[in-house]
N, C-alpha and C positions, 0 to 999 in steps of 0.2 A: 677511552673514557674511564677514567678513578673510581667513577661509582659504578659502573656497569661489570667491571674485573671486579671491585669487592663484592657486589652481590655475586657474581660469581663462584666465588672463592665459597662462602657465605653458605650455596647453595648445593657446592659439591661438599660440603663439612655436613650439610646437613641428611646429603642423603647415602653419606657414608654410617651417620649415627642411625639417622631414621628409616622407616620405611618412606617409596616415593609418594606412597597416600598419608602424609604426614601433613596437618594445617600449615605451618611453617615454613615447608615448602611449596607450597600453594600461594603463600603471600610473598616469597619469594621471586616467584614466576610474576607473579602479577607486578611485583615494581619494577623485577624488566623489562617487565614490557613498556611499564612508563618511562623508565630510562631510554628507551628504542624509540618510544613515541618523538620522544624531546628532542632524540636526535636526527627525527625525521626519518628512522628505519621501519618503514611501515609496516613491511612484510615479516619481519623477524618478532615486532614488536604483538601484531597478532598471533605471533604461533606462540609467545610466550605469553598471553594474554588465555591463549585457547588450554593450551597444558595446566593453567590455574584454574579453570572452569571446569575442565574435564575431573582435576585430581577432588575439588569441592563438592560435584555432583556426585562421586563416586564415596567420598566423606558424608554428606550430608541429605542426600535428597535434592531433589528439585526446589521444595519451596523452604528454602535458607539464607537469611543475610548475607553471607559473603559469596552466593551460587550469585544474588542478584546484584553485589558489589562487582564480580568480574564480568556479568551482561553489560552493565552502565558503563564499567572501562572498555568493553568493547565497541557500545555502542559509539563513545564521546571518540573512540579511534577513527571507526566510519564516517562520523561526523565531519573531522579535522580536514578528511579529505572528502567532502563534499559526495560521499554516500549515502545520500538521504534514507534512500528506502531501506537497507540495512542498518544503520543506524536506528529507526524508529524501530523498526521487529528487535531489536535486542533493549532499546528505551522501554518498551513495550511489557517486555517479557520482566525485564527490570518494576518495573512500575507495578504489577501484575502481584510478585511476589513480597514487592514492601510491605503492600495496602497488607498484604493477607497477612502477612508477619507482625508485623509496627503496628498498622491502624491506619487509619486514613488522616490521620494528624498527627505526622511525623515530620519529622525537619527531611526526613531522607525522604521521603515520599517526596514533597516541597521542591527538593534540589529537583527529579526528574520531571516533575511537570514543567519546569524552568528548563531544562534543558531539550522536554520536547516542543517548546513553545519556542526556541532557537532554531528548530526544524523548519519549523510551520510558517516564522517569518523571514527565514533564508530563500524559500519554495515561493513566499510571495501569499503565503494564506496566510493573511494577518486575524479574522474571523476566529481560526482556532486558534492561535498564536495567543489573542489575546484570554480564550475562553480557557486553556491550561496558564497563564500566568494569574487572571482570576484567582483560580483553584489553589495556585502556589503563593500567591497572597492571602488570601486566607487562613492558611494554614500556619504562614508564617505569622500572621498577627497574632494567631491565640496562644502560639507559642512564646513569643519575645516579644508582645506588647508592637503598638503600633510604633512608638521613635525607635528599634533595632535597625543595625545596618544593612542586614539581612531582608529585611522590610525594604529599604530604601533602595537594595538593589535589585528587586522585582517592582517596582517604581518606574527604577530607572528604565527600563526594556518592557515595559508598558509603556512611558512617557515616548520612547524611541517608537517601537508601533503604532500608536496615536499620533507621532506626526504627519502619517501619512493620509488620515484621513481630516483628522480633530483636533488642530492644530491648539486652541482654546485649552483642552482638556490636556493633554502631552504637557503645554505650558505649566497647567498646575502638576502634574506627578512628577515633571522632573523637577519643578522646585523644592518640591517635598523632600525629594531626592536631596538634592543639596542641603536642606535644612536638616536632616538625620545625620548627614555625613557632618555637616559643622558641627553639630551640639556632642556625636558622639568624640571627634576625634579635633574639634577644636578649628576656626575659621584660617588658621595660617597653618595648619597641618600639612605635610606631604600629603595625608587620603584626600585634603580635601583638594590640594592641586589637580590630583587622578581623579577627583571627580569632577571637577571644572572641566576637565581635558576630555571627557568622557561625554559630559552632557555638551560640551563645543561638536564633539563628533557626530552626535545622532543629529543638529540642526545640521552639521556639513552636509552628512549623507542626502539629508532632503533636499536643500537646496543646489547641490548637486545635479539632483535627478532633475529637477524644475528647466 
């Protein structure tokens, strides 16, 4: 893989100049490991995932943005391959350190309750699923106003939740859904076919199960 050799390269340049407790090499490790994610190397992808944690903790402390950037990339690793409960202890540990750093109305806060509320409706507790997307809407309204696309896509994955029980209420958020993605990006847009595609998907899944 092109990009996996240049960061490579990248990375031995760096700890030729640097020392190995250098930021720079910390976010080095950490996009191999996303490169390794990608390409489905799971195991290589956390040890270079864990070596960017390790070098940030050892830079910065425990409670630091980019200590809780590499928990969330390890956690959405665990995630990929359907590790729930490690996944959440590093969502967790991720979430823990935003709120205390950023505030509790942060877009990066926002993103990880959205992605623990992926947990929670993968597992079948749609209950919490829905009570961290709440949270993650909120946050996202007072930050980018209610028509953001950002808005519209914790909409979406509420509206998807809610068909399982409230099918009424699902029907309005995902159209809200659609209506954010038309105005921002135009009704014959490519976003808006991926979101037709998108909201066709979570009716599939339901009536699927039925």
């Amino acid at each position: 893989n092109k990009a996996e050799e240049l960061y490579l390269m990248a990375l031995d340049i760096n700890l030729k100049i640097n020392t190995r407790f250098h930021p720079d090499v910390a976010s080095l490790y950490n996009d191999l490991g996303l490169v390794c994610e990608n390409q489905k190397k799971a195991n290589e992808a956390l040890e270079y995932h864990n070596e960017a944690l390790n070098i940030r903790l050892a830079l910065f402390g425990e409670r630091h943005p980019a200590v809780a950037n590499s928990y969330n990339s390890i956690a959405s690793l665990y995630k990929d391959y359907k590790m729930y409960d490690e996944a959440m202890r590093f969502y967790e540990k991720s979430l823990e350190i935003r709120i205390h750093v950023l505030g509790e109305n942060h877009d990066a806060v926002a993103t990880v309750y959205n992605n623990i509320a992926t947990i929670h409706a993968n597992e079948g507790r749609y209950e919490e699923a829905r009570e961290r997307l709440t949270c993650a809407l909120e946050i996202d309204k007072k930050i980018f106003g209610d028509r953001h696309y950002k808005v519209g896509h914790v909409l979406l994955n509420l509206g998807t939740i809610d068909l399982e029980s409230d099918e009424q209420k699902a029907a309005q958020e995902l159209e809200q859904f659609l209506d954010i993605v038309s105005e921002s990006y135009g009704s014959d847009s490519h976003n808006m076919a991926a979101a037709c595609y998108d909201v066709a998907l979570a009716y599939y899944g339901v009536d699927d199960d039925k």
